[in-house]
C-alpha positions, 0 to 999 in steps of 0.5 A: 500500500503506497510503497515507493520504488526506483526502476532505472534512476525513476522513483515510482510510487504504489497507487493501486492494485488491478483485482479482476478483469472487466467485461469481453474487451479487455477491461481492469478493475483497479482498486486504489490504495490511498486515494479515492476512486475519483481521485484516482480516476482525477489523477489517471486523465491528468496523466495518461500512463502508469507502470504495471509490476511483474512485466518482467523484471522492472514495472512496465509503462503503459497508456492509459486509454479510460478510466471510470469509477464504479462501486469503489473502483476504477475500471480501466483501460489501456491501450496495450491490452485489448483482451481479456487473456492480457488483463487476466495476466496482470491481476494482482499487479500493482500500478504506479506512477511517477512519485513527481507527478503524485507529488504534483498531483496532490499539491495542484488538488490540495489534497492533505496527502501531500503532507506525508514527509513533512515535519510537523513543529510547534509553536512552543515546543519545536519539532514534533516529528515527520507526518508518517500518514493522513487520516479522513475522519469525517470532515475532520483531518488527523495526520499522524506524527513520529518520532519517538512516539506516534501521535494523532495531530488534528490538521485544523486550521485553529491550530495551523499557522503555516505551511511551507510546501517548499522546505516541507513544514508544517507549523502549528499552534497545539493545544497543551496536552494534544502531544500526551 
């Protein structure tokens, strides 16, 4: 789930796994990892190709030709894969995209996953630790935070007082006691 690799000096990051084939044309139903399945068809028509694993030894680029969501997944096609033979070979695999365009992705949508690797400090104490994951509860954001312990920070704007996306930071005003 939302693991990173590199193939060839390209960091290539984990977005969903094709679980079955789709009707007689040689269609893949996808279900995503992180992101919703309009997220993800959002992500997958801004840029139209992802790398299929287990093509070899290296994941494998290919074009994506449509994708739509249903019932929590994204049905998908592709232009290399016109039957149902070579969707069958490629369930269970993994599909990625490059790590830059997920970045860009999330940054140009505002989309609160952006902030996975960003270092949380407070006005008071300094440094809390890197955001290691997001949470959606509800209408309300978590971000979980680690560094000697895991806490659950609440990303509300009450207690944000800035974020920079260049130096990766975020800087907040926390309640006293939220950190334990």
């Amino acid at each position: 789930m939302g693991q990173r690799v590199v193939v060839s000096g390209t960091e290539l990051f984990s977005i969903a796994k094709i679980t079955s084939v789709v009707g007689i044309k040689g269609a893949a139903k996808a279900v995503p990892f992180v992101l919703s399945p309009e997220e993800m068809t959002d992500l997958l028509t801004r840029f139209d190709s992802v790398f299929i694993s287990g093509q070899g030894d290296f994941p494998k680029r290919v074009k994506v030709k449509s994708a739509a969501v249903k019932k929590n997944a994204i049905v998908m096609s592709f232009v290399e894969f016109t039957n149902i033979e070579s969707i069958q070979e490629m369930v269970g695999k993994d599909l990625f995209i490059e790590s830059d365009n997920y970045a860009s992705f999330l940054e140009k949508t505002g989309n609160p996953l952006q902030y996975i690797g960003y270092l949380l400090k407070d006005k008071a104490m300094g440094e809390v630790g890197f955001v290691s994951d997001v949470i959606r509860n509800g209408q309300s954001l978590l971000v979980i935070v680690e560094r000697d312990n895991e806490h659950l920070v609440p990303l509300v704007d009450e207690f944000i007082n800035s974020i920079d996306t260049k130096n990766r930071h975020i800087l907040m005003d926390l309640p006293e006691g939220i950190l334990g």
